[in-house]
Short mmCIF file of the C-alpha atoms (twelve columns), coordinates in Angstrom:
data_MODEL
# 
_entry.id   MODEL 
# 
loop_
_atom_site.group_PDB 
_atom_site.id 
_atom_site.type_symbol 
_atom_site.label_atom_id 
_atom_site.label_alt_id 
_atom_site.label_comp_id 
_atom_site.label_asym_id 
_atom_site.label_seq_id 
_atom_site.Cartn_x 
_atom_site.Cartn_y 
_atom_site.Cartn_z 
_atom_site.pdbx_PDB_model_num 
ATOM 1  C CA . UNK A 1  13.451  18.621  17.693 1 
ATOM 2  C CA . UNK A 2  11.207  16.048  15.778 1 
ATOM 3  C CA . UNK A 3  7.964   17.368  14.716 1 
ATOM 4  C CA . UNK A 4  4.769   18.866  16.761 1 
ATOM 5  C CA . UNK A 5  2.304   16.512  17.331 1 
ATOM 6  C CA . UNK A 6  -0.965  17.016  15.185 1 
ATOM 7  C CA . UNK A 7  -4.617  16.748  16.651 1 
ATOM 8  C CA . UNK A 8  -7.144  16.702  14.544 1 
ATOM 9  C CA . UNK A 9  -10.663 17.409  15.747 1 
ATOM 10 C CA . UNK A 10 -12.788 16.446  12.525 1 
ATOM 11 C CA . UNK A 11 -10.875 12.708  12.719 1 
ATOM 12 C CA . UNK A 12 -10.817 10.226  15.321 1 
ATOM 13 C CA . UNK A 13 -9.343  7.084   15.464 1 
ATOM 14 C CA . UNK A 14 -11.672 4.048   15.549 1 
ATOM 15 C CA . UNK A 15 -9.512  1.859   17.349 1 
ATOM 16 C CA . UNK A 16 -8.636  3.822   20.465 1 
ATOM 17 C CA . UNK A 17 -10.485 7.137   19.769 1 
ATOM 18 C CA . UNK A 18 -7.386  9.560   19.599 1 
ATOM 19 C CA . UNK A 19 -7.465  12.778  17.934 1 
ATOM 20 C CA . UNK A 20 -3.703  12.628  17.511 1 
ATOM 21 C CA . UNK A 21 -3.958  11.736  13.622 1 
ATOM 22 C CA . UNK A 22 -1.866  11.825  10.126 1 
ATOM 23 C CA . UNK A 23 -2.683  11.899  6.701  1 
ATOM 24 C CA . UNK A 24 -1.338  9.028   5.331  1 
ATOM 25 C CA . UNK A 25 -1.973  9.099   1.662  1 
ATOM 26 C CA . UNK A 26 -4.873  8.398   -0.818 1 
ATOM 27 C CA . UNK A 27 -5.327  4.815   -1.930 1 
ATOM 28 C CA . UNK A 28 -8.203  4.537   -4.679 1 
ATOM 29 C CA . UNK A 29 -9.006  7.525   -3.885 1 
ATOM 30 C CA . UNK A 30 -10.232 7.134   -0.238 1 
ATOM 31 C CA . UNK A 31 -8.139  9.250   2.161  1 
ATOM 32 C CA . UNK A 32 -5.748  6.903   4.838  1 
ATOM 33 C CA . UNK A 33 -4.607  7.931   8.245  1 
ATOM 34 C CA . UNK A 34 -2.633  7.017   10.598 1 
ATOM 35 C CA . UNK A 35 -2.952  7.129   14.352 1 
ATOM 36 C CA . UNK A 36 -0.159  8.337   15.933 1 
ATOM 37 C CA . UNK A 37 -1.182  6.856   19.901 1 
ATOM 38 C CA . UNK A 38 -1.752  3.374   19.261 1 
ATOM 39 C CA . UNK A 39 -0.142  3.001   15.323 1 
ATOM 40 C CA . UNK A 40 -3.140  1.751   13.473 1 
ATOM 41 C CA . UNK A 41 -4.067  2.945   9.844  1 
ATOM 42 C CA . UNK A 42 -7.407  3.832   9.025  1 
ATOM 43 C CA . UNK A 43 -9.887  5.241   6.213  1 
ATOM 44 C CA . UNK A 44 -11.795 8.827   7.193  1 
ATOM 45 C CA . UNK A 45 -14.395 7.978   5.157  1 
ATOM 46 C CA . UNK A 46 -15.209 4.464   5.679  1 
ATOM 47 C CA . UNK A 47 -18.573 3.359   6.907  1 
ATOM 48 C CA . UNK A 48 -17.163 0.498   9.131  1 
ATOM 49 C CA . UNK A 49 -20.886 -1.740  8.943  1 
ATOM 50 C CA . UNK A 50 -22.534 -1.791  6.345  1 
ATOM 51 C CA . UNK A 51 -25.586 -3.253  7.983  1 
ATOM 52 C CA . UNK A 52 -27.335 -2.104  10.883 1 
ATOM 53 C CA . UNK A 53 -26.935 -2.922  14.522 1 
ATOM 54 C CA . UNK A 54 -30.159 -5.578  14.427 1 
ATOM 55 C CA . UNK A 55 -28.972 -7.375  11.363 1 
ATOM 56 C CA . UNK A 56 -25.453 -7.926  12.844 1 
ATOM 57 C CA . UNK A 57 -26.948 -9.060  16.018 1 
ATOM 58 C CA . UNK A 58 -29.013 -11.386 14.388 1 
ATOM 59 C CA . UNK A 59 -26.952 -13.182 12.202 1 
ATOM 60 C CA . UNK A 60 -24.226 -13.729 14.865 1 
ATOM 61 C CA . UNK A 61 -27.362 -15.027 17.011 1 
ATOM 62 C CA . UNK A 62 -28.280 -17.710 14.307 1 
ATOM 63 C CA . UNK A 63 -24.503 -18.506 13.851 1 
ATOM 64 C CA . UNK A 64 -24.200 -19.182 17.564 1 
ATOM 65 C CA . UNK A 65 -27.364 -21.356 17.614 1 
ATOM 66 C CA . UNK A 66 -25.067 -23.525 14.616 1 
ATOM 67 C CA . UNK A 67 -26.718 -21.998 11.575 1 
ATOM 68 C CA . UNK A 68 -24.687 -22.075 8.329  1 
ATOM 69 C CA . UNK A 69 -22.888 -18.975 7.573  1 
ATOM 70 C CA . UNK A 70 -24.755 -19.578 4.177  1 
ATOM 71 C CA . UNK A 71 -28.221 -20.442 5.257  1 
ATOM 72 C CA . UNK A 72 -27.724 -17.177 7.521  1 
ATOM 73 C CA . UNK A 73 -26.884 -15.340 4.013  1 
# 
C-alpha cells in the first residue's frame, strides 16, 4: 500500500517548486524537509540570500570584470 503522498501548501520546495513535502527532522533547531518530486532536502525557514538582489548583481559584475573576490568584499 505504501503511504499517501503529502502536499503541503504552507511549504514549497526551492529547487523545483513542489508542494509534495516531508518533515525531515530538526537540526539546530531549524526545521528540514524533504522533497519528495525531485529528492532534495531543504530548511523552511531559511532566508536563501542574505543580501539583496542589487548587491548580488553587483559583486558578480565586478568579479566578471576580474576584481578580487576580496577587493569585492
Amino acid at each position: 500500500m505504501g503511504r499517501k503522498p503529502v502536499f503541503r501548501q504552507d511549504v514549497s520546495c526551492p529547487s523545483c517548486g513542489s508542494h509534495h513535502v516531508v518533515k525531515c527532522g530538526r537540526p539546530l533547531g531549524r526545521q528540514k524537509y524533504l522533497c519528495r518530486d525531485c529528492g532534495k532536502y531543504f530548511l523552511g525557514d531559511a532566508s536563501y540570500h542574505h543580501h539583496s538582489r542589487k548587491l548580488r548583481e553587483e559583486a558578480l559584475r565586478m568579479y566578471a570584470n576580474g576584481m578580487s573576490m576580496r577587493a569585492i568584499s
